[in-house]
N, C-alpha and C positions, 0 to 999 in steps of 0.2 A: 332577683336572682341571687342565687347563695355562691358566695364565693369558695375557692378551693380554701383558702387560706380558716376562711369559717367553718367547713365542715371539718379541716384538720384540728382548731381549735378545737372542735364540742368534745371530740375523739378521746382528746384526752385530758387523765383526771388531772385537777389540781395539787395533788401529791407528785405527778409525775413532772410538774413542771418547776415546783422548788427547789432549788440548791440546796440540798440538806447538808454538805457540808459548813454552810454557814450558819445552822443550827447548832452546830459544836463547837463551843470556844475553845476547848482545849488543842483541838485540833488546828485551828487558824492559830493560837497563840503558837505550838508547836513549829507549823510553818513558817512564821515570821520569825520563829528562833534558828530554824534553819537558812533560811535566810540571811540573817544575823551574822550568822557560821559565815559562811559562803563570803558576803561581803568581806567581812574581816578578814580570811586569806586571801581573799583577790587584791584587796587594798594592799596588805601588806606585801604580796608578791610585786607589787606596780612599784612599790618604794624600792626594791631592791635589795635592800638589807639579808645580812647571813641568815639563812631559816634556823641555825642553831641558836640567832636569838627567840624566835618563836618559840623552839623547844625546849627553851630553859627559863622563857617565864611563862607561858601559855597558862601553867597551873599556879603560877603567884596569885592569883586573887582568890585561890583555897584557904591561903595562909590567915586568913579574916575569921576561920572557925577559929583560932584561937581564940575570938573575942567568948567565947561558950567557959571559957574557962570561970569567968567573972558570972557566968549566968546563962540563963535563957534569953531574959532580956536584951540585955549588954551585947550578948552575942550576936541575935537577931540583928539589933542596931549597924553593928560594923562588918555584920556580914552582909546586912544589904545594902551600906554604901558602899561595898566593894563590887555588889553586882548588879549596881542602877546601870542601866545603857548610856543613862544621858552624861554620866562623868567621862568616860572617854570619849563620847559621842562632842562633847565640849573641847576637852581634850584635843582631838584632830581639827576642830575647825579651827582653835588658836593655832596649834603648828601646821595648819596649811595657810592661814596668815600672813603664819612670819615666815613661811618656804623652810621653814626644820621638818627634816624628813626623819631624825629618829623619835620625837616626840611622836608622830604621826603612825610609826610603825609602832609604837607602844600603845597607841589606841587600838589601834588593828587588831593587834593580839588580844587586847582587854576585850573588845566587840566578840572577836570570834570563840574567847572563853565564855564569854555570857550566853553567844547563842549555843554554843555546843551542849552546855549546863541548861537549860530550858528546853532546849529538842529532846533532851534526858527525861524532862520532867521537874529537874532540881528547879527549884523556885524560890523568889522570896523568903525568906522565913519567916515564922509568925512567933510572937513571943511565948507561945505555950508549949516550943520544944524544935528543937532540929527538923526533927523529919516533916513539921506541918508546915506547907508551903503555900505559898496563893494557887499554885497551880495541883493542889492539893498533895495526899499523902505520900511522901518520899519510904521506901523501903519494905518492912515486911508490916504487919499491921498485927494490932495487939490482940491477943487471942483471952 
């Protein structure tokens, strides 16, 4: 005898039953940037600290495109250790540690620039030019 659950199976196709969102990376990497976001103000909100420190360095780890001035190279380099996750991510687990709550809110805000800057699309940089990112091309494209 055929079960209910069996004649629902045959019903439908195998297209229907894949999560196609996890056929798109970009869209998961997106997500976990958003993500990213989110922790990062909630952390920081839970530490207490003035949000006007948020809002006056939230965009310090932009300051790392200066490194472009030296190059592509050079710039790629210190702009991507300024937007790895694991440096602040390191960051807050020594100042949750040692119980320093401003170190910790300095991570917060590092975390939540990074995921804001990847939910965008901004990524990585590659050494063949600013706009070329792991998560591919930032801006307008070359015509």
């Amino acid at each position: 005898m055929t079960t209910l659950a069996a004649i629902a199976a045959s019903r439908v196709s195998e297209a229907a039953l894949r999560p196609v969102f996890l056929l798109r990376p970009i869209v998961l990497l997106r997500a976990e940037a958003a993500a990213a976001l989110v922790c990062g103000v909630l952390a920081f909100a839970y530490l207490g600290h003035s949000w006007w420190l948020f809002v006056g360095l939230f965009l310090v780890p932009d300051l790392a495109i200066a490194g472009y001035l030296k190059g592509p190279r050079v710039g790629a380099a210190i702009y991507n250790a300024a937007h790895l996750t694991v440096i602040p991510a390191a960051l807050g687990l020594v100042a949750a540690g040692l119980g320093e709550t401003l170190p910790a809110a300095l991570a917060a805000i590092w975390v939540a620039h990074i995921g804001l800057d990847r939910m965008l699309g901004i990524g990585l940089k590659l050494p063949s030019g600013f706009a070329d990112t792991h998560l591919g091309n930032v801006g307008r494209t070359k015509a």
